[in-house]
Structures are given as C-alpha cells and as structure tokens.
C-alpha positions in Angstrom: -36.0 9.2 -10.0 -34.5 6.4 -12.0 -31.2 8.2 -12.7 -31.0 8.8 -9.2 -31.2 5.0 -7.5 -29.1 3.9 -10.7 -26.1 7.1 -9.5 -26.6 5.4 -5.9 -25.3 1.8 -6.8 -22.8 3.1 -8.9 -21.7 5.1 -6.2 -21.7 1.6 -3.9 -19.5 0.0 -6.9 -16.9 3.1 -6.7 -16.2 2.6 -3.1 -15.6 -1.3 -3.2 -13.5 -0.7 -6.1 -11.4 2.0 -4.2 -11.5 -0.4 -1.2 -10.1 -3.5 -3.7 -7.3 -1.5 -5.1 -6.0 -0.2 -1.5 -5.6 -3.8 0.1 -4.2 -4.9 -3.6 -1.8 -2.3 -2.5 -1.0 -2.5 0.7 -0.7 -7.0 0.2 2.1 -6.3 -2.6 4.1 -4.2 -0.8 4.0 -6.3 2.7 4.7 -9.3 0.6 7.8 -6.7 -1.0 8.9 -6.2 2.2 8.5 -9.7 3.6 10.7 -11.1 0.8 13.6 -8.7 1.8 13.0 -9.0 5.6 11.3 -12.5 5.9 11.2 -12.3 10.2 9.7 -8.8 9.8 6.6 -8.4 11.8 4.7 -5.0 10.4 1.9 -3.5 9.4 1.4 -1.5 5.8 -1.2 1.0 5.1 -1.5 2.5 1.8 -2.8 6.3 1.4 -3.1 8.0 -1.7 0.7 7.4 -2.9 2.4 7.1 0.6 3.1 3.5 2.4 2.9 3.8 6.1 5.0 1.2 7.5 4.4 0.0 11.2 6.8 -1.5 13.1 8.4 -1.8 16.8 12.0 -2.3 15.5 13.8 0.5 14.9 16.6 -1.8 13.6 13.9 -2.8 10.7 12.8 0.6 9.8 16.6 1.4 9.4 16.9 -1.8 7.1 13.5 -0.5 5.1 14.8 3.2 5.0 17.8 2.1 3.6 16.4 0.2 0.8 13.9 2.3 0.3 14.5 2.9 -3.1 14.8 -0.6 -4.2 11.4 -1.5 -2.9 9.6 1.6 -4.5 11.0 0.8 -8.1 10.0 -2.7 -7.0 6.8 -1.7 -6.5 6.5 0.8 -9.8 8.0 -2.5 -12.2 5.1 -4.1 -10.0 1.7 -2.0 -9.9 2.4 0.1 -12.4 0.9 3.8 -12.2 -0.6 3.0 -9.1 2.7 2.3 -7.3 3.4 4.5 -3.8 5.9 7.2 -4.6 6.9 7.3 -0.7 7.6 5.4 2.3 6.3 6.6 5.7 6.6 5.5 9.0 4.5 5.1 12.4 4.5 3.8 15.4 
C-alpha cells in the first residue's frame, strides 16, 4: 500500500518535470528567434524534438526557413541533447 501512494507522487513529480523542461524549451527558442527577428510576433510549441512555429507572416516563416539551420545549431550549442532537431510550421 505504501509503495503504491509513494509511485503516485512520484508520478506527480515526473509530469511537472516534463512540463518544466517543455516551456524551458519552447522560452529559448522564442527568445532564438526574437533575437534574429526582433518585430516577430509568434508562437513556439515544442513536441518531442520538433518546434512548431506559429505565425501569420508568411514573409517571417520564409526568413525562419531560411535560417533554419542557424537557429537549430543555435539551439544544440544551447540546450544541449535536448535541443529540437526540426522546425515545423502552423497556422
């Protein structure tokens, strides 16, 4: 019974650490992207290893396609093995 309630609250602790790590995430690369385009106004999702990048200018998703690579090695020198290995966007 003990093992059991102890396994929940661990379980609680996994979640908010999952959570943590995802908006650590998602806040370095829209700063990333920010420092290139400072005007920029989007929205960044991280899931699993893809950034989803939303935006209304398609003028700015051309800018961030283009220097797409730049700002994923950015982002490796950055977070390390938890670095996005792709950029993605949506509407």
């Amino acid at each position: 019974m003990a093992f059991k309630k102890i396994g929940n609250v661990l379980g609680k602790f996994s979640n908010t650490r999952k959570s943590l790590k995802q908006e650590y995430i998602n806040k370095a690369a829209s700063d990333l992207i920010m420092r290139f385009f400072p005007r920029a106004h989007i929205k960044v999702e991280n899931k699993e290893k893809t950034i989803f990048i939303s935006t209304k200018s398609s003028v700015l998703k051309n800018e961030i396609y283009l220097r797409k690579d730049k700002i994923l090695s950015e982002l490796q020198a950055q977070l390390g093995k938890n670095a996005p290995d792709k950029i993605s966007f949506r509407k």
